[in-house]
C-alpha positions in Angstrom: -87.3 -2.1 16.1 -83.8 -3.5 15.4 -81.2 -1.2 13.1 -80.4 -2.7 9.9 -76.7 -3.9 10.2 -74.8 -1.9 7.5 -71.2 -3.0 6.2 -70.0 0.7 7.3 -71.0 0.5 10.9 -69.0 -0.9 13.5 -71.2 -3.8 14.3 -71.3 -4.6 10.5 -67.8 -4.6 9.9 -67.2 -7.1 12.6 -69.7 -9.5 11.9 -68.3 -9.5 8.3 -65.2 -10.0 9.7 -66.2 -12.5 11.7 -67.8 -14.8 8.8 -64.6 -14.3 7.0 -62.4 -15.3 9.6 -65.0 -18.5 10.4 -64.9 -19.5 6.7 -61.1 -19.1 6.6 -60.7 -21.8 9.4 -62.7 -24.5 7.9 -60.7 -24.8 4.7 -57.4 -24.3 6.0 -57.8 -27.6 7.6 -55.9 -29.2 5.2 -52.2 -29.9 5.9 -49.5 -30.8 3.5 -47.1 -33.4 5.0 -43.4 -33.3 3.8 -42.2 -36.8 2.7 -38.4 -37.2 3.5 -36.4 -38.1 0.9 -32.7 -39.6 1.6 -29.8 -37.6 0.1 -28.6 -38.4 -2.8 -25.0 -39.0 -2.4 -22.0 -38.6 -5.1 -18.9 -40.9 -5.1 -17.9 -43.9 -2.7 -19.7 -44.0 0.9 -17.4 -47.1 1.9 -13.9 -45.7 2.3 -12.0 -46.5 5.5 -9.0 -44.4 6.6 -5.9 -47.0 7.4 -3.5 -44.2 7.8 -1.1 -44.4 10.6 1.0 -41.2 9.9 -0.2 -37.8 8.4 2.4 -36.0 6.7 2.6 -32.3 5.5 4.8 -31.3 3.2 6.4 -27.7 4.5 6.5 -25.1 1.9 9.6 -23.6 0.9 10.5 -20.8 1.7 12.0 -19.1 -0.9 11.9 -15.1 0.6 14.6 -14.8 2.8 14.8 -11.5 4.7 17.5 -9.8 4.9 19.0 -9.3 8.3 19.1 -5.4 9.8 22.3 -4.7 10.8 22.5 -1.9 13.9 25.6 -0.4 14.4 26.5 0.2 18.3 28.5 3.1 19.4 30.6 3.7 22.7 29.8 7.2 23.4 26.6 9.5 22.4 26.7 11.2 19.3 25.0 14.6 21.4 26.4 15.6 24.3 25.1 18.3 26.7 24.9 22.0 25.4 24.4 20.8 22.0 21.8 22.7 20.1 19.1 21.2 18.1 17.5 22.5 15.4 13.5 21.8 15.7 11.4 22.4 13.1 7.4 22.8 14.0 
């Protein structure tokens, strides 16, 4: 005496699945191709470069930094004993 195969057993379940998954196959067969289409190009296509010489124009600059002047001394402005004030 065979078992009647319910949906909520185990055995069920899996043959369901199973006849899904079998009927999914045979019409997903079908594939879509992609035609190719050539770009579609604005402007001329048929310019030839007959430069011989590139030239860049260099900005100006208008910003001019001013210099830093240091001002060098012959002797040390501390000399030893001096006390410095330090302030933590």
């Amino acid at each position: 005496m065979e078992r009647k195969k319910d949906k909520l057993t185990f055995e069920g379940a899996w043959d369901d699945q199973l006849k899904q998954e079998n009927d999914d196959k045979k019409t997903s067969h079908t594939k879509t191709v992609k035609k190719f289409e050539e770009p579609k190009f604005r402007g001329q296509r048929d310019i030839e470069e007959k430069r011989t010489e590139f030239i860049v124009s260099k900005k100006a600059t208008t910003d001019s930094k001013p210099e830093k002047t240091v001002e060098v001394v012959k002797e040390l402005s501390s000399k030893e004993g001096d006390d410095f004030d330090v302030q933590w």
